[in-house]
N, C-alpha and C positions, 0 to 999 in steps of 0.2 A: 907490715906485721905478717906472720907466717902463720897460714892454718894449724890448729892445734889437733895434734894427732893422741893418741896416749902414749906418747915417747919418755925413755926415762932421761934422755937428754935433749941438747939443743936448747934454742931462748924461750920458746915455749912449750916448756918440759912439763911433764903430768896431766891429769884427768882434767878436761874441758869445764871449767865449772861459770856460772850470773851470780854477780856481784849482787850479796840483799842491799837493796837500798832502805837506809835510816833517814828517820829527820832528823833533823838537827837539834844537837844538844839543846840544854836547855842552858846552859853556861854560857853560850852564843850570845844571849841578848843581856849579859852583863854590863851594866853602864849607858845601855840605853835610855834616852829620858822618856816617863812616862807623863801623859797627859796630869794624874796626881802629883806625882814629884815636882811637875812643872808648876800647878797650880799654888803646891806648898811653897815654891820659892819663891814661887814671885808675889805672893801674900805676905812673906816675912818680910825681905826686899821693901813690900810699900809699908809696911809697919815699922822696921827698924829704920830703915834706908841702909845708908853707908859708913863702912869703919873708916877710921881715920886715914889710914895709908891708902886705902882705895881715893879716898876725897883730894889728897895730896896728886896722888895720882893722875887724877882726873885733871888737878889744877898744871901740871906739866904739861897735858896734852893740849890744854887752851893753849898756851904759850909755844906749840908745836917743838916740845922736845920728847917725841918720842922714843928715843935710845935712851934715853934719862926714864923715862917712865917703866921702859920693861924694863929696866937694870934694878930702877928701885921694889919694882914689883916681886920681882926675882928673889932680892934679897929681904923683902919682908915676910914673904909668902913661904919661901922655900919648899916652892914643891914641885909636881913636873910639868904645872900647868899656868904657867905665868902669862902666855901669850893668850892663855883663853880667856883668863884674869882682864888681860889688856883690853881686846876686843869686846869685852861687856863691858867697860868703862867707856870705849872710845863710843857705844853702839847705843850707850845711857845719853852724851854729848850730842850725837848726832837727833836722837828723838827730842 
């Protein structure tokens, strides 16, 4: 990098100026789980338990068809988070 002169050309052309530094938005921590958020789901979780497709689900994974189980997950759910769907079923199985 080339020292900055006050040049009205070349790659570092104009007056020398420090970056302010910002913190970070506050939009940043969108979708982050929060210790409440957490606590709420997994209180509904032990109150309702589980929908039916998820239980189906689940019952795929005993029988180790897992390509069958995110295919089905996929198409019940349709949304962009199927494999995260998967992974709390497969992580309900394992405890």
């Amino acid at each position: 990098m080339a020292i900055r002169y006050p040049m009205a050309v070349g790659l570092s052309k104009g007056h020398p100026v420090t970056k302010n530094v910002t913190a970070p938005k506050h939009g940043r921590r969108r979708g982050r789980l929060t210790k409440h958020s957490k606590f709420v789901r997994d209180m509904i979780r032990e109150v309702c338990g589980f929908a039916p497709y998820e239980r189906r689900a689940m019952e795929l994974l005993k029988v180790s068809k897992d390509k069958r189980a995110l295919k089905f997950i996929k198409k019940r759910n349709r949304s962009c988070r199927p494999r995260v769907q998967l992974y709390t079923c497969v992580n309900v199985l394992e405890n």
